[in-house]
C-alpha positions, 0 to 999 in steps of 0.5 A, a space after each residue: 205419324 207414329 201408329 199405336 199397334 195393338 197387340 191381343 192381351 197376353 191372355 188371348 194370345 195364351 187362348 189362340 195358342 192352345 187352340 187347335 183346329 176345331 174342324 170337326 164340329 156341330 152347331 144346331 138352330 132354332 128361329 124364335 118362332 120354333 122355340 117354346 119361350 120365343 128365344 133364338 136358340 143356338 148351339 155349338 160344340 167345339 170338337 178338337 184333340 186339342 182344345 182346352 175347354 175355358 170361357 173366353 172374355 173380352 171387356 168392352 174397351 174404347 181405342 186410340 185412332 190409328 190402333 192396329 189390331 194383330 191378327 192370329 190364326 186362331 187354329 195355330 196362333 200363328 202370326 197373320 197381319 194387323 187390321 185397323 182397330 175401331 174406337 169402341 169394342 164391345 163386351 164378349 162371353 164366349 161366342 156371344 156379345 153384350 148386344 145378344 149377337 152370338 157366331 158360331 162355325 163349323 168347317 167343311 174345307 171344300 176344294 183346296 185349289 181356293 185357299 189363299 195362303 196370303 189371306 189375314 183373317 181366319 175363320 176364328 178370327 173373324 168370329 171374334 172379331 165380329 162379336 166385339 164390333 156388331 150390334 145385330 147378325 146382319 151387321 156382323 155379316 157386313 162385318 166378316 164378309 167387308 173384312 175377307 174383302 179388304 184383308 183376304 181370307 185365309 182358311 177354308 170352306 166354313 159355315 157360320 150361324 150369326 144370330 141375335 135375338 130377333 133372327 138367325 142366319 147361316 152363312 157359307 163362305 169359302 176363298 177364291 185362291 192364291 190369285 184372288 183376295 176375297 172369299 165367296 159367300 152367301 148368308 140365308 135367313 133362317 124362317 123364324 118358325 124353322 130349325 136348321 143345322 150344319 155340321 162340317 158340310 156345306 148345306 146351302 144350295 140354290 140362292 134366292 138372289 131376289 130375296 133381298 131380306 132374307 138373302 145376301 151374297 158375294 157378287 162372284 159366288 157364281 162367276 167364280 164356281 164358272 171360271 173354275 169349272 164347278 158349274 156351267 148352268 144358269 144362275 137359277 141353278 146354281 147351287 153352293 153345296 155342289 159346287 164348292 163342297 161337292 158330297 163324299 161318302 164321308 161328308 154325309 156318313 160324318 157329317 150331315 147324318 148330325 143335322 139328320 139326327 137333330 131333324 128327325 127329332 122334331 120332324 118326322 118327314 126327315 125320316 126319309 133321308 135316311 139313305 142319303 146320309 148313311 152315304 148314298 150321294 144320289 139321294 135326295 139331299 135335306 133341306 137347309 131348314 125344316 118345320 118342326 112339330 113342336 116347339 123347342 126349349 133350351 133343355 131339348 136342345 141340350 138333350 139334342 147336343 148329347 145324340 148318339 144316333 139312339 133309336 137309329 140304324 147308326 146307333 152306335 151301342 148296338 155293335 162289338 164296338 160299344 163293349 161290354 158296357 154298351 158304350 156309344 163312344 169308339 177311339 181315333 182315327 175315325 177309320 180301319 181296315 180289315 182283309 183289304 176293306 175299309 171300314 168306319 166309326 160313326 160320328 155323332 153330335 156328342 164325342 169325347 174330343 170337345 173342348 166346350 160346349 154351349 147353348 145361347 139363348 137370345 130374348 128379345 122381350 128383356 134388356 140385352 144385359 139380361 136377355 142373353 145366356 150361353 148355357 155354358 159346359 166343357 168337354 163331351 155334351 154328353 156327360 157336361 153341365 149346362 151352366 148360365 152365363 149371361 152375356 154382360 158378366 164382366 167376370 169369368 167363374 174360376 173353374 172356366 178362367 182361362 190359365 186355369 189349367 191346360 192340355 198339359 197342366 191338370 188343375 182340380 179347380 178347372 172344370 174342364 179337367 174334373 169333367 173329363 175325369 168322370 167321362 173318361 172313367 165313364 167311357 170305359 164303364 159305360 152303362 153302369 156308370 151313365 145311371 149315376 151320371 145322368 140324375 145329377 146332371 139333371 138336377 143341376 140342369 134343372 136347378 137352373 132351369 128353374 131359377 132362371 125367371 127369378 134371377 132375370 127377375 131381380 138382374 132387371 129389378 137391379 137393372 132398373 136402379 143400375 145397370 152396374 148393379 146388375 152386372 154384379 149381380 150376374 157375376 155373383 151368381 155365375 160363378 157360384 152356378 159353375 163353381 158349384 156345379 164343379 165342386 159337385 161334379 168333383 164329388 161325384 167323380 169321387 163317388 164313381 171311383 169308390 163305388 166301380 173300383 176294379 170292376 166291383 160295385 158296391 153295396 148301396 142303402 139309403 144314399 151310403 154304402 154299406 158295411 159289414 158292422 165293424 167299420 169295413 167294407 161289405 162285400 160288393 157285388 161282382 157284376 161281371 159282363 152282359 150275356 151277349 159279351 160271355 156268348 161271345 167270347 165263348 164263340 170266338 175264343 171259347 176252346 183256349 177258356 172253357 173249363 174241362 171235365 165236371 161242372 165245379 162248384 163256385 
């Protein structure tokens, strides 16, 4: 019999081609019992030099038997093999389904000799995959893990969190070779009352292999680290983390100091990690999970997403490096050499090179239809609106649709170009410039914190007379939340270049900026440098720039 072979919609395929690897990112998590209202909380950055920032869809659909589904590396969009379709998928926003199910990853490579360059389904792939066919995260688990075993696994070490309303786990993953189809794993329950992190290092380590409920494993994930010669212990001892990603300077410096950061905002026990994460690999390691000591909104997680290490002995605005205007941003590559010593930039949560953002919110307590939001943003956390999109929309704003605009083609409508034009003045501006940024970004936010009881009330008032009604509703106001915050985010964008222009800044009284009483404008301020910058061009440059003899007037 002749097999229907399902290719993925010219619009995926668009989306899998412009996405480069996104290895470099930061996921944080809160149990329902840790979080202020009782939601799930989950977060992801999707940091690539090369990954446009749009919100991806998938519309429920139902397939013929015997539909064949092609699978493409989602980092490369390269061609990989086909697997048999199910009848029925569901509706996908983003990372997060119709059925409060949302994934999302972070790579950490571990050892090379495991990839297996035959393996059909990459972490990418399986993220999506998993959300157009599962109904819980323990399902989703069956779902990713049944297929690396039937199809083999084609990337590298990654750790995913899988969450749904009711739970959250994070599940560690890396292949088993050329020689072997398959990957090993293991997938932790987080607690309920806990919070935990990763960010492109392994984090889990010893395995409750009796814990049936709140752990689940690859049956090899030890016999393979023996075999290999990871590990020669007792199964009581075996621990992933070192075993498949055994720590480097870099991993903990780049890496773990992320989830460090996120942790010592909520507890401050983690203080004491401080030493392992700038580096030192002896050290005592974090626990996958802490105990926070207060509860968590959706709004400190956003707040966490935007962390430069502030307050830290890797505060990023205290050296030469933040320039003039104290800026927590340093350009690629991550590393330089000076006299024959290598030295590093720090990497924080927040970083120029994102694509999107988003903080999904899962409650159990409403219809699926309504419970679940992807606060939604693009490029840096830092200087990006969280907007609401609720997982049942079946219409993606313009500003976030896909096609609209690409890494190569500017578009004003794209909200992922009009933010990076006000970070990118931003970057370069820094301190000044951020005090204009940071109100409207909360009032936005804001706006939308504050609305959200009212929506949810009227989607469900509209969800008891129909379900469709709801859905439209949901689409209107979606779109005119990341519209709105677009346009708005355009016009400030105008205001920054007016008002900074060539180093000046003008004038200001009452919300306008001043004239001189015939129509032109005032003179502005010149605001020149900090004291600390003059100083120090005086001392490394200061005989080629000081002026000789009498003091002159300015």
């Amino acid at each position: 019999m002749k097999r229907n072979l399902l290719l993925t919609a010219a619009a995926t395929v668009a989306m899998a081609a412009s996405v480069a690897s996104a290895d470099a990112c930061s996921d944080l998590i809160v149990g329902k019992g840790a979080s202020v209202d009782g939601s799930v909380i989950i977060s992801y950055s999707a940091d690539s030099h090369t990954l446009y920032g749009e919100l991806y869809h998938w519309p429920a659909k139902s397939w013929a038997q015997g539909t064949m589904r092609e699978i493409r590396e989602w980092d490369t969009n390269k061609h990989l093999g086909y697997i048999p379709e199910v009848l029925q998928t569901y509706n996908v926003v983003g990372n997060m389904n119709e059925h409060q199910v949302a994934i999302t990853e972070s790579t950490w490579g571990g050892r090379k000799e495991l990839h297996d360059p035959k393996g059909i389904m990459d972490y990418g792939s399986l993220i999506y995959v998993a959300l157009q066919r599962s109904k819980s995260a323990r399902e989703a688990i069956k779902v990713m893990t049944d297929l690396v075993r039937d199809y083999g696994y084609h990337s590298s070490g990654e750790s995913f969190t899988i969450a749904d309303k009711n739970e959250v786990w994070v599940m560690e993953m890396i292949g088993k070779g050329p020689k072997k189809k398959g990957a090993v794993w293991v997938a932790i329950r987080i607690p309920d009352n806990a919070i935990s992190a990763h960010a492109n290092q392994a984090r889990i380590h010893q395995i409750p292999f009796d814990d049936k409920e709140n752990c689940m494993y690859e049956k090899d994930v030890v016999n393979l680290a023996r075999e290999m010669g990871y590990f020669k212990g007792k199964d009581k001892d075996f621990d992933f983390q070192k075993a498949y990603n055994p720590y480097t300077f870099s991993g903990l410096r780049g890496c773990e100091a992320r989830v460090w950061s996120f942790f010592r905002e909520f507890n401050k026990g983690t203080q004491k990690y401080e030493a392992h994460v700038r580096g030192d690999v002896e050290a005592e390691p974090m626990p996958l999970y802490v105990i926070p000591e207060r509860k968590i909104s959706v709004a400190d997680v956003r707040k966490a997403m935007r962390n430069h290490y502030e307050g830290t002995s890797m505060s990023m605005t205290e050296d030469v490096g933040a320039g003039p205007y104290k800026s927590p941003y340093r350009w690629r590559p991550m590393t330089f050499e000076v006299d024959g010593k290598e030295y590093m930039n720090e990497r924080a949560i927040a970083t120029q090179q994102t694509g999107f953002v988003l903080v999904a919110q899962l409650r159990s307590w409403l219809p699926d239809a309504i419970g679940g939001v992807l606060w939604f943003g693009v490029d840096d956390a830092n200087t990006a609106v969280f907007t609401p999109m609720y997982t049942s929309i079946t219409a993606i704003p313009e500003c976030y649709r896909q096609g609209n605009g690409d890494m190569m083609h500017f578009s004003w409508t794209s909200a992922f170009w009009i933010h990076n034009w006000v970070a990118n003045m931003a970057y370069n501006r820094y301190e000044p410039m951020i005090r204009d940024i940071r109100p409207v970004q909360e009032r936005l936010e804001n706006g939308f914190d504050a609305a959200q009881k009212a929506i949810d009330a009227e989607a469900l008032r509209l969800y008891k007379e129909s379900p469709a009604k709801a859905v439209a509703f949901l689409n209107n106001y979606c779109a005119d939340a990341a519209n709105g915050a677009t346009a708005r985010w355009k016009q400030l964008g105008e205001y920054l270049l007016v008002k900074y222009m060539d180093g000046n800044e003008k004038k200001e009284k009452d919300g306008r900026f001043l004239d001189n009483g015939n129509g032109l404008s005032e003179m502005p301020n010149f605001p020149g440098y900090s004291k600390e910058y003059y100083e120090a061009i005086a001392k490394t440059h200061g005989e080629n720039v000081q002026i000789k003899g009498p003091k002159e007037q300015h």
